[in-house]
Each structure stands twice: as structure tokens, then as C-alpha cells.
C-alpha positions in Angstrom: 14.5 -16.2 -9.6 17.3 -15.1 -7.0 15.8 -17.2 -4.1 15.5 -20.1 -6.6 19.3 -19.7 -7.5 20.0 -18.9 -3.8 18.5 -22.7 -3.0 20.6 -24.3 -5.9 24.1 -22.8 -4.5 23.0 -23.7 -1.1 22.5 -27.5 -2.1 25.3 -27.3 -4.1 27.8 -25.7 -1.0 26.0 -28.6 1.4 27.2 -31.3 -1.0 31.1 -29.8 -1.5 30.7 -29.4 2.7 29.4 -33.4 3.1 31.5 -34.8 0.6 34.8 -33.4 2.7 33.2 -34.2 6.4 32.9 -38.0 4.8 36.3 -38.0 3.4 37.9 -37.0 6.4 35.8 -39.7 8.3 36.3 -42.1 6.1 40.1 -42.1 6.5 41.9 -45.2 4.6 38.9 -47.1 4.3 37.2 -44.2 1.7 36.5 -45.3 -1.7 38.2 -42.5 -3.6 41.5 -40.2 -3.6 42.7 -36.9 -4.4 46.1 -36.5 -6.3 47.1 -32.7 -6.5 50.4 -32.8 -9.0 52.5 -29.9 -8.9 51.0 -28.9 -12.4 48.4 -29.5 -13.8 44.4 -30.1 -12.1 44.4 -32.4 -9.5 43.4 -36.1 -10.5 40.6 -38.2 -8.9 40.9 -41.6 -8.4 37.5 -43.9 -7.9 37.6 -47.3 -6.6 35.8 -49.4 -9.0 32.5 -50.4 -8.0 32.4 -54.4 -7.6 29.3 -56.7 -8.1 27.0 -57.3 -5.6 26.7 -60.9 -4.3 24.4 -63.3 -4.1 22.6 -65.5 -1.5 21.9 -69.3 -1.6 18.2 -68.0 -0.7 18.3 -65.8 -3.9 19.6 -68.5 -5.9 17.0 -71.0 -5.1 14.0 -68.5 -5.0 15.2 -66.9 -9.2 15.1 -70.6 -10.1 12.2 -71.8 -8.2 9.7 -68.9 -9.6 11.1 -69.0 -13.1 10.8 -72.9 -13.2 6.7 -71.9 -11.8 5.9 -70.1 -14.8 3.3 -71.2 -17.0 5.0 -72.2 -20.9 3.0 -70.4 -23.2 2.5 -69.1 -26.8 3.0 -65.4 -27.2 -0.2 -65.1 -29.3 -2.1 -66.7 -26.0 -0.3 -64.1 -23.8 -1.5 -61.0 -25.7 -4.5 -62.0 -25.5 -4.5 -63.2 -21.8 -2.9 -59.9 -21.2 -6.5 -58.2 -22.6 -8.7 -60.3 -20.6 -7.3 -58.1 -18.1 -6.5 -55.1 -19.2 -9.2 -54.0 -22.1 -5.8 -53.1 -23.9 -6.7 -54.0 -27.4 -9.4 -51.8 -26.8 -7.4 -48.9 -27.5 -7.2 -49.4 -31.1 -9.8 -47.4 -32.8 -10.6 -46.4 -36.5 -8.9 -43.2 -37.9 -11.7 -42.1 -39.4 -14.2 -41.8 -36.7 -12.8 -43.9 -33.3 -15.9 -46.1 -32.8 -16.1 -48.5 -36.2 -15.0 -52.1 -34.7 -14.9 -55.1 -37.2 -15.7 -58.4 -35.7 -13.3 -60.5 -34.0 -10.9 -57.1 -33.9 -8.4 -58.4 -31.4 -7.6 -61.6 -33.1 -6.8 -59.4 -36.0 -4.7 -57.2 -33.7 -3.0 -60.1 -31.7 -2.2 -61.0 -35.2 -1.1 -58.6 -36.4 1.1 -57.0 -33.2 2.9 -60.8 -33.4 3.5 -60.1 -36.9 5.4 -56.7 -36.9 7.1 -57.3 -33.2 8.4 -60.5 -34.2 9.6 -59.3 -37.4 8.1 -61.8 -39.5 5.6 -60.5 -42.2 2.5 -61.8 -42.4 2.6 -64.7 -43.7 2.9 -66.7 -40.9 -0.1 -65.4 -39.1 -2.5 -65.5 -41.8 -5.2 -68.0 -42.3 -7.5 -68.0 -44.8 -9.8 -70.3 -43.1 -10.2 -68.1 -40.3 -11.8 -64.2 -41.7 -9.8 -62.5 -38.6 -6.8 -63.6 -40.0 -7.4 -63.7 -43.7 -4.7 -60.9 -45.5 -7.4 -58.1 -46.4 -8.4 -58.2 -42.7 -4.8 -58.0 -41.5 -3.9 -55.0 -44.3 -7.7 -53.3 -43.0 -6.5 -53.5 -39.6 -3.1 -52.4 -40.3 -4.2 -49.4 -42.6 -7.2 -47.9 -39.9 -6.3 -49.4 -36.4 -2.2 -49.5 -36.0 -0.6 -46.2 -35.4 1.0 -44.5 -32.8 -1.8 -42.7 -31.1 -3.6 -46.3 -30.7 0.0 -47.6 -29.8 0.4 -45.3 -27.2 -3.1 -45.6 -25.6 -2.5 -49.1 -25.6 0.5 -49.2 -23.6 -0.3 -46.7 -21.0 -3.1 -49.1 -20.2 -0.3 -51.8 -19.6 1.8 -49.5 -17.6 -1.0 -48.9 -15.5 -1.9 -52.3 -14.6 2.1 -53.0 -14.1 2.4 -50.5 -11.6 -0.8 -52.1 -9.2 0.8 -55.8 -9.1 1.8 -56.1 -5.4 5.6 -57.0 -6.7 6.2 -54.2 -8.5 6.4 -52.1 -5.3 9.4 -53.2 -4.4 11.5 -53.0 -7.6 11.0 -49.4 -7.3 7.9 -46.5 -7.3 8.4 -45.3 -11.0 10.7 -42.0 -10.1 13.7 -43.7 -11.8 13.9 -44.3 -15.3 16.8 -44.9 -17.8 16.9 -44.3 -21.3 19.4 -46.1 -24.0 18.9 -47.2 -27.8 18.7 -50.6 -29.3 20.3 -50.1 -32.8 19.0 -51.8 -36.0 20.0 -52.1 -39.5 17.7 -51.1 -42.4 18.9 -52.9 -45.3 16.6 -51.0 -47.8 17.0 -47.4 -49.1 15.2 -45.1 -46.5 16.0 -41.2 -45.6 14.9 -42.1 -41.8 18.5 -43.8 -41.3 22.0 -43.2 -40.7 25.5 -44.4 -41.4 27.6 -46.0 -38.1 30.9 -48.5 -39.3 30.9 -49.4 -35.4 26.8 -50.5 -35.3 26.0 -50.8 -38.8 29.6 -51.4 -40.7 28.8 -50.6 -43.8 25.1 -50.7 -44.1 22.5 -47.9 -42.5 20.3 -48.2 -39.7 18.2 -46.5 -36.9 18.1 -46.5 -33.0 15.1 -47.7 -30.9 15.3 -45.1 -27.9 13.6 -46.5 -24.7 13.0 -45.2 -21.9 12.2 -47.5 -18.8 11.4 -47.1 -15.4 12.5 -48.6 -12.3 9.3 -51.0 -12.4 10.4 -52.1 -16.0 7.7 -51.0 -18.0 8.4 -49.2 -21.4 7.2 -45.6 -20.8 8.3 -44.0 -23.8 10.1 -44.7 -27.1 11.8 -42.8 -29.8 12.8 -43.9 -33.4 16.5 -41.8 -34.5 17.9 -42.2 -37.4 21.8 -44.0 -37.2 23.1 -43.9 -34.3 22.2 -40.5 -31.6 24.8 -37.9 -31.4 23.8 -36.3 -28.4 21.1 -36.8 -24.6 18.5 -34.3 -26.2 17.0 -36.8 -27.8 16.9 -38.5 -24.5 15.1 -35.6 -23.6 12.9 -35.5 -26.9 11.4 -39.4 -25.9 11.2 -37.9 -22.0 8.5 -35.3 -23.3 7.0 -37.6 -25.0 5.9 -40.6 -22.8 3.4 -42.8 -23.1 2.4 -43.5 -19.4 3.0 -43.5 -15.9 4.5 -40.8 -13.7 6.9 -38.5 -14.5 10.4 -39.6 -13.6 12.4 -37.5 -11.2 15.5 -38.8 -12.6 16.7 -40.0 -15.4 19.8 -42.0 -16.5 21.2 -43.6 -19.3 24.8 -45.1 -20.8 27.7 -43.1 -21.6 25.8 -40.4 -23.8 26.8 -37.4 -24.8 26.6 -35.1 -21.3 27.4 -31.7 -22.1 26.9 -29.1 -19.3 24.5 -27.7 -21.3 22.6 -30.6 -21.5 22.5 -30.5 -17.7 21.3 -27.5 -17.6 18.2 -28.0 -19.7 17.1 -31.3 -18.4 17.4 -29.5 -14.3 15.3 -27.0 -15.7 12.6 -29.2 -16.4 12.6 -31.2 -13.5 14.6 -33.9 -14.4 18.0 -35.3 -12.4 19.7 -36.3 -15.2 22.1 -39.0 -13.8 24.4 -40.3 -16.4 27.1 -43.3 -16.2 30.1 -41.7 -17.2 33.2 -43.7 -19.2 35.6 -40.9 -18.2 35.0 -39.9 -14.7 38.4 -38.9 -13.5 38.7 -36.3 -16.4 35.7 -34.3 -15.0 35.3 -30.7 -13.9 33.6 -30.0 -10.6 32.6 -26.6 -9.9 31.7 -24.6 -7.1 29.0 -21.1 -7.2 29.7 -17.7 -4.3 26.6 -15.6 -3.8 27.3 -11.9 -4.6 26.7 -11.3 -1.0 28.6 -14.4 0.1 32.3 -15.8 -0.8 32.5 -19.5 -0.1 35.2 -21.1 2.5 37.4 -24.1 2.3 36.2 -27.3 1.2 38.6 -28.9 3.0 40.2 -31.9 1.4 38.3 -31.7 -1.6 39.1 -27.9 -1.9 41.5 -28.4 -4.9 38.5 -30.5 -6.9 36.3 -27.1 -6.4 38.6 -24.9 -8.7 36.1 -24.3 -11.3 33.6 -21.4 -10.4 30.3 -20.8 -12.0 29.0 -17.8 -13.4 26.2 -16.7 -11.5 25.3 -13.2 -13.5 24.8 -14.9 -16.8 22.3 -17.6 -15.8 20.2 -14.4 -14.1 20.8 -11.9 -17.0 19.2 -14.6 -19.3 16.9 -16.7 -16.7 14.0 -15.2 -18.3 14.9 -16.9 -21.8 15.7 -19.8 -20.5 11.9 -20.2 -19.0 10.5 -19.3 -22.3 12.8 -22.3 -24.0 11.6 -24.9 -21.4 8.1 -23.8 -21.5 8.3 -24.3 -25.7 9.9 -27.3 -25.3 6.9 -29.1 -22.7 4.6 -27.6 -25.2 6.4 -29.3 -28.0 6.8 -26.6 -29.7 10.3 -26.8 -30.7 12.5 -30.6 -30.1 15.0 -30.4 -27.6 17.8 -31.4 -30.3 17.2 -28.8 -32.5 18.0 -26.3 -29.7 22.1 -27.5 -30.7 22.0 -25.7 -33.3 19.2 -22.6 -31.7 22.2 -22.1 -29.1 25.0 -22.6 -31.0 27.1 -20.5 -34.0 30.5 -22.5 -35.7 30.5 -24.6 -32.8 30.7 -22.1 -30.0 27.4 -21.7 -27.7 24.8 -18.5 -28.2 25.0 -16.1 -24.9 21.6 -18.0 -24.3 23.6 -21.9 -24.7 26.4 -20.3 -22.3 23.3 -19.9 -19.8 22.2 -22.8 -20.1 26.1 -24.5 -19.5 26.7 -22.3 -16.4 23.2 -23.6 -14.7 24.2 -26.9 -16.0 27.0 -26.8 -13.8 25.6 -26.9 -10.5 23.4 -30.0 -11.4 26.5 -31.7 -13.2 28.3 -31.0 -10.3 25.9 -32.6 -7.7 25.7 -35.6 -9.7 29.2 -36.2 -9.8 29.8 -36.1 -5.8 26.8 -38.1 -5.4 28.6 -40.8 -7.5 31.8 -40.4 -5.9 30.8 -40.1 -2.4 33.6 -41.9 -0.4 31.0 -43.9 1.7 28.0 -44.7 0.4 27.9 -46.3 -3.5 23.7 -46.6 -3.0 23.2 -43.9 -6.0 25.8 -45.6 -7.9 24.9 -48.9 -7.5 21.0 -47.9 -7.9 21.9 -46.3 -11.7 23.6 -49.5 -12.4 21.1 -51.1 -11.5 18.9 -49.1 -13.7 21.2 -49.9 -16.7 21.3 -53.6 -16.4 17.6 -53.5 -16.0 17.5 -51.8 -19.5 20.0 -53.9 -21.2 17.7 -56.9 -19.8 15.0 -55.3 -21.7 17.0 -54.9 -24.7 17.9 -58.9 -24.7 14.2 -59.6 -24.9 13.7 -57.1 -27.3 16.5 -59.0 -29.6 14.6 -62.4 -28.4 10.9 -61.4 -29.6 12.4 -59.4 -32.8 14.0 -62.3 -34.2 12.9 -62.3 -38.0 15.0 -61.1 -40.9 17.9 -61.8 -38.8 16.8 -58.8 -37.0 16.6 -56.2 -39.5 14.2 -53.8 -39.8 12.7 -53.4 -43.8 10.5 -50.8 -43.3 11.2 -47.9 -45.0 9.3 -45.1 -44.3 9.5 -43.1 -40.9 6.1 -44.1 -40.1 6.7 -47.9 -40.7 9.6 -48.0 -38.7 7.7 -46.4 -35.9 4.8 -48.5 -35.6 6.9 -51.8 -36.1 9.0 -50.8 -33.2 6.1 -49.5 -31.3 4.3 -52.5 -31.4 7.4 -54.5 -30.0 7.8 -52.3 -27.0 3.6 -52.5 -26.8 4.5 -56.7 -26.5 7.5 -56.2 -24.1 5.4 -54.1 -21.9 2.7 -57.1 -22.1 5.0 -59.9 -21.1 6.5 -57.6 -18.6 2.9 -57.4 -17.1 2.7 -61.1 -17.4 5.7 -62.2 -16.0 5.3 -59.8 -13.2 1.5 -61.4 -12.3 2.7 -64.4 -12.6 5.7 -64.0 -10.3 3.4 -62.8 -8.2 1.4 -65.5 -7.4 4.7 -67.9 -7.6 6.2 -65.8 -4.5 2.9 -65.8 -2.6 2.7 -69.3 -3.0 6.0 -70.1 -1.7 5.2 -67.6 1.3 2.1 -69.8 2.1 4.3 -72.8 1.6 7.8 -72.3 2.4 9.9 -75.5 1.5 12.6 -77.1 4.0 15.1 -74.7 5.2 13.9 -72.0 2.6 12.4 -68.4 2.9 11.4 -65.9 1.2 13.0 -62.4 1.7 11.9 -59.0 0.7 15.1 -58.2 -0.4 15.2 -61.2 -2.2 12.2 -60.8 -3.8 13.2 -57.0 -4.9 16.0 -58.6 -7.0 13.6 -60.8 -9.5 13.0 -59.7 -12.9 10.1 -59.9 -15.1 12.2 -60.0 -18.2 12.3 -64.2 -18.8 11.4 -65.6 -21.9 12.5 -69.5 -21.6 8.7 -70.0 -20.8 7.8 -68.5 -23.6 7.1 -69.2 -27.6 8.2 -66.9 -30.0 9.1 -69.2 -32.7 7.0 -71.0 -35.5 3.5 -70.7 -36.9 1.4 -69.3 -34.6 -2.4 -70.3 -33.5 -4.7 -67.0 -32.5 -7.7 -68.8 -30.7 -7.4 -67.9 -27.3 -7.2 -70.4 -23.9 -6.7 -68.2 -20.9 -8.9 -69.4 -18.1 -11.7 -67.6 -18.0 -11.4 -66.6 -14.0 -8.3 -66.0 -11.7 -4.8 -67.2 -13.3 -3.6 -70.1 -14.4 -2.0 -73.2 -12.5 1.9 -72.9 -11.5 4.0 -75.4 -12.9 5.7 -77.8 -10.1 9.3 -76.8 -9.7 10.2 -80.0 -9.4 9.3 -81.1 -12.9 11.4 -78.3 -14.7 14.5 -80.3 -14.8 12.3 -83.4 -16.3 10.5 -80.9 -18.6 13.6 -79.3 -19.5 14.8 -82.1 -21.3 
């Protein structure tokens, strides 16, 4: 445990040493400032981070593959999506995992439409067809929906998302966010909360997501109002449904206690939040018993905060025993508030977990202020807008009831919102095939004066819906090709077809 700590002060004594050797090279030209007032702790100022621009070339190559999309139905792209992926195939029986009715997917293409889109089942049912008559819809709902299938089902579509050639270079899956779409629950339900901001003066819930830096869906969480604090974050992180384990993890202005630090670094995680009040921040600085640090430099007077080394090694033991419970599931990380705290004052154990906090709070912070290089800024940014993206298609798909959810039970509300993440995830894939083939076609055909750019390419999204159709009565006989993909649409004709 001392050579572990050892390594953490070490890393944290290199950063406080790099951040003033860039300062001091960076000159005028550095993107932040140190005010020391003659009372009073010294004030930071951060120049604000400004938008990144845009090429001609990236112009021309968002609308170009967008305007190649195929149009299609969302039923059709479900079940497209399986012809590919066996994903519907996930969806046993409760009772014994092998009973399968006939004509099952149609059922649960149905059925998926129904509760994403928010719509009931009325409009999916036809009598004429027995897939999509209502006993068969109710069967399948009772015995086949739930959140074990749900999960199988997406981890098959995360999967396949992370072997389309694109993907690679949006990012290798290390990076994920997580943030909370928020929903009101008009009915009477003991799985919601009160919020005046989100829900004025109705209940609701929050959908917790947590996406990684390919966009796929990895994880979800259903909270009831609006969250109060990042260890739910860390509740839907234990919980995934796919893919590799994020090395670090960011999300929007959430609650970012040092304790909260402290647990998240002790599980692996880089919790890298965006924070609304950066210049109010304490940095902090750690000496070895054997070792006293020197001077910072200019940046000496940020480092006026020192850690406390001897608690986080009188109770490191403890601390172990609470992570290892908590990958075991055997106690959620947001109960631990009130495990580590008494009258709102943290247990010895919670003050262990604050001080060890500290030295992973603190390397965030001069990562995000570093007076050079913005890349880890811009790249949770980046992040973010890649997960409100996510949440506009969300809003998009889940467009019925004027967007409430009338579920009531816990268990209702999950599934609902479990099959919309399971049908983001699925146009996610789509889109990103598709898009795909649209940039290797341009590659093997470059227009005029055009060309395709890596970079440029790393800056599409997979998150367009214009091509797609959410809205009406919906038809669940199927018409994907049978091999290879289907024809791209002539960019030329968009305008025409636009109209």
C-alpha cells in the first residue's frame, strides 16, 4: 500500500512540477493566470475554451454522407439490424430460456417500436397478422422483455459497433460520459421525484446513460427525480451492459465531492468531470514522510492545500474492503453517503476516502487547466456534446405522450427506457455501417476538388435521424436485402428529394 501511495504523490508532484515549467514557457501567450490578493486564496483565471472550426472539406463531406443514407422505416431498421447481428436472439423465455414462439422477432420489433417510441400498442398491432395480434404482443411482453434479455441484447450491438472500420477513429472505447435525460411521470408512482426546475410541479425520473467515445450505449440507470449526487454515476458504471471497461469517465456539472474522487480512483476509474465553478477550486499538494516537497514555482501559491497522508494509510485497508463490495454489488455506491457520513459530517472512513480523493481531484484539475495544451479539455467536451447528441435522438424516437413516461412501476419504467437505449444503440450501428460504406465510396470516387480526410472523417456522427421514420403506423414485414447493404442514395438528388 506505501509504494502504491508513493506512485500517486509522485504523479501528483510531476504534474504541480509540469504545470509551472509550461507556465513559465508559456509566457503571455498561456491560457490561464494566477491572482494572489493580499487576503484571501489566490484566484485562477481560465481563458475560455472557444469552438473548434470547421473546413469547407468537412462541410461538404457531413452533408454529402448524410444526404447517402438510405430513408428508412425504423421497424425495417430493427430488423435489418438482426440480419446482422442475431440480436433479437437474446430474448428468451423466463421460464426456461429455450421456448421460442413463431415469428418471435416481428413480435419483438413490434413490440421494442412500441415502448421506445412511447406509443402503446395500438399502433403496432394487427390482427390480421398472429405476430402482431395483442395476446402475442402482451405474451411477448410478459416472458421475453426484461432487463436481463435487454441487456444481452445490446451488448451484442455494442459489439458489432465497435468492429465497423469508422468507429476506430472516433475513439477505442476508454472514454465514456455519463448524464441523465429527465422525464415526467404524470401518474402516481413511488419510483419518482419532485424537481420545480425539470418537472415544475409534476414528478419524474432520470434516464442515466453512460456512452462511450464510439457512441454506443453501454450502460443505463433509471433514478428517481432528478440525481443528487456522481455515485449513481458510479452505480450505472458497475453495471454495464457491454464493451470494455472505461478508463475514464466524465459527465456534466454533477455533484463532485472529493470523496467522490476518491472512490471512483479506487476503482480504476479517471473521473473527469466538466466543472461550472472552476476558479473556486482547491488544488492540493501530498509530502512523503521521508520527503518535504519544494517550490512549485509560479503555481506555488495554488498548492496551499496539503493532503493527509496518515489517514488514507491508517484506513487503506477499509477502503479495499468497500471497493471490493461495491464490484461485487454488494452494497450501491450511493448508499455509501449515508455508510460514511453522520449529521452531515464524513465517518473517519468518508474522511479517507476525501483525502485520497484529493490527489485524483487534483490531477484532473491541472490537466484541464494546463496553460498549453486544451486536448483533455476539448476531448471531454467532446464527450459531452456527443452525449447530448444522443439525448436529442433519444427525445426524437420517444416522441409519444408528449414525451412522458406512464409507466408506473420501477420495473416498467426500466424496460421502457431500456428498450429505447436498445433502439438507439441499433440505429447507432446502422448509421455507423452505413456511413461506412458512404466514406469508402467517396474514397473510391472522390468528386472535383474534394477529399476525404481522416480527420474529417473522425468528426462524423452516427446520431442522424432525418433519414429515418419514426412517425405513423408502422408495417413489420421486413425488406432488407438479403446480401451486402443496401444502395446509397445519389447526393445529388437530396435537395430534389428534400422537397
Amino acid at each position: 500500500m506505501i509504494e502504491h501511495l508513493a506512485e500517486r504523490v509522485h504523479v501528483l508532484d510531476a504534474a504541480w512540477r509540469q504545470m509551472a515549467d509550461r507556465l513559465e514557457e508559456a509566457g503571455e501567450e498561456a491560457k490561464i493566470s494566477i491572482v494572489v490578493p493580499e487576503r484571501g486564496r489566490p484566484k485562477l483565471n481560465v481563458e475560455r475554451l472557444g469552438a473548434l472550426g470547421e473546413s469547407e472539406m468537412l462541410r461538404w463531406l457531413r452533408a454529402t454522407t448524410a444526404a447517402m443514407l438510405p430513408r428508412i422505416e425504423l421497424p425495417d431498421l430493427l430488423f435489418e439490424v438482426h440480419s446482422w447481428t442475431g440480436f433479437l436472439d437474446a430474448f428468451v423465455h423466463a421460464a426456461d430460456g429455450s421456448t421460442r414462439m413463431e415469428d418471435l422477432a416481428t413480435s419483438l420489433v413490434a413490440l421494442l417500436t412500441s415502448e421506445a417510441c412511447n406509443i402503446g400498442l395500438s399502433p403496432v398491432i394487427n390482427s390480421n397478422v398472429r405476430a402482431l395480434t395483442r395476446d402475442r404482443l402482451a405474451h411477448a411482453d410478459q416472458y421475453y422483455l426484461r432487463g436481463e434479455t435487454l441487456a444481452a441484447a445490446n451488448a451484442l450491438l455494442i459489439q458489432a459497433q465497435s468492429e465497423v472500420p469508422i468507429v476506430n477513429g472516433w475513439g477505442g472505447g476508454l472514454l465514456a460520459s455519463v448524464d441523465g435525460l429527465r422525464f415526467v411521470v404524470p401518474k402516481r408512482s413511488i419510483n419518482t421525484g419532485p424537481s420545480p426546475k425539470y418537472f415544475h410541479f409534476k414528478r419524474g425520473l432520470t434516464w442515466l446513460n453512460a456512452i462511450n467515445d464510439q457512441v454506443s450505449g453501454i450502460g443505463q440507470m433509471v433514478v428517481p427525480g432528478p440525481p443528487r449526487d456522481s455515485l449513481y454515476i458510479l452505480d450505472t458504471l458497475l453495471n454495464l451492459d457491454g464493451g470494455i471497461k472505461p478508463e475514464m469517465v466524465t459527465t456534466d456539472n454533477a455533484s463532485y465531492s472529493d470523496m467522490v474522487f476518491g472512490l471512483f480512483d479506487i476503482l480504476g476509474y479517471r473521473f473527469s468531470p466538466r466543472f461550472a465553478d472552476l476558479v473556486d477550486q482547491r488544488f492540493w499538494y501530498a509530502d512523503l514522510p521521508d520527503q518535504a516537497r519544494g517550490s512549485y514555482g509560479p503555481v506555488d501559491a495554488l498548492a496551499c492545500n496539503k493532503i493527509n497522508l496518515k489517514k488514507i494509510i491508517t484506513w487503506w485497508p477499509d477502503m479495499l474492503r468497500v471497493a471490493g463490495s461495491l464490484i461485487t454489488n454488494q452494497v450501491r455506491a450511493y448508499d455509501l453517503l449515508r455508510m460514511f457520513g453522520r449529521e452531515g459530517r464524513p465517518t473517519p472512513l468518508g474522511q479517507a476516502f476525501e483525502e485520497y480523493g484529493r490527489i485524483a481531484k487534483t490531477l484532473h484539475l491541472l490537466a484541464v487547466i494546463d496553460p498549453v495544451d486544451d486536448t483533455y479539455r476539448r476531448r471531454v467536451n467532446r464527450q459531452l456534446t456527443i452525449q447530448e447528441a444522443r439525448h436529442t435522438l433519444a427525445r426524437e424516437i420517444c416522441h409519444g405522450r408528449r414525451g412522458r413516461i406512464h409507466q408506473a412501476y420501477r420495473e416498467g419504467q426500466e424496460d421502457q427506457l431500456g428498450s429505447l437505449g436498445l433502439i438507439l444503440n441499433a440505429i447507432v450501428l446502422w448509421n455507423s455501417r452505413y456511413l461506412d460504406a458512404a466514406v469508402e465510396q467517396l474514397r473510391a470516387h472522390p468528386p472535383k476538388d474534394r477529399e476525404v480526410l481522416d480527420e474529417d472523417v473522425a468528426r462524423l456522427s452516427p446520431l442522424g435521424y432525418k433519414h429515418i421514420n419514426t412517425l405513423g403506423r408502422y408495417n413489420f414485414i421486413a425488406s432488407q436485402p438479403g446480401e451486402g447493404l443496401r444502395p446509397l442514395r445519389d447526393p445529388s438528388q437530396h435537395e430534389e428529394d428534400e422537397g
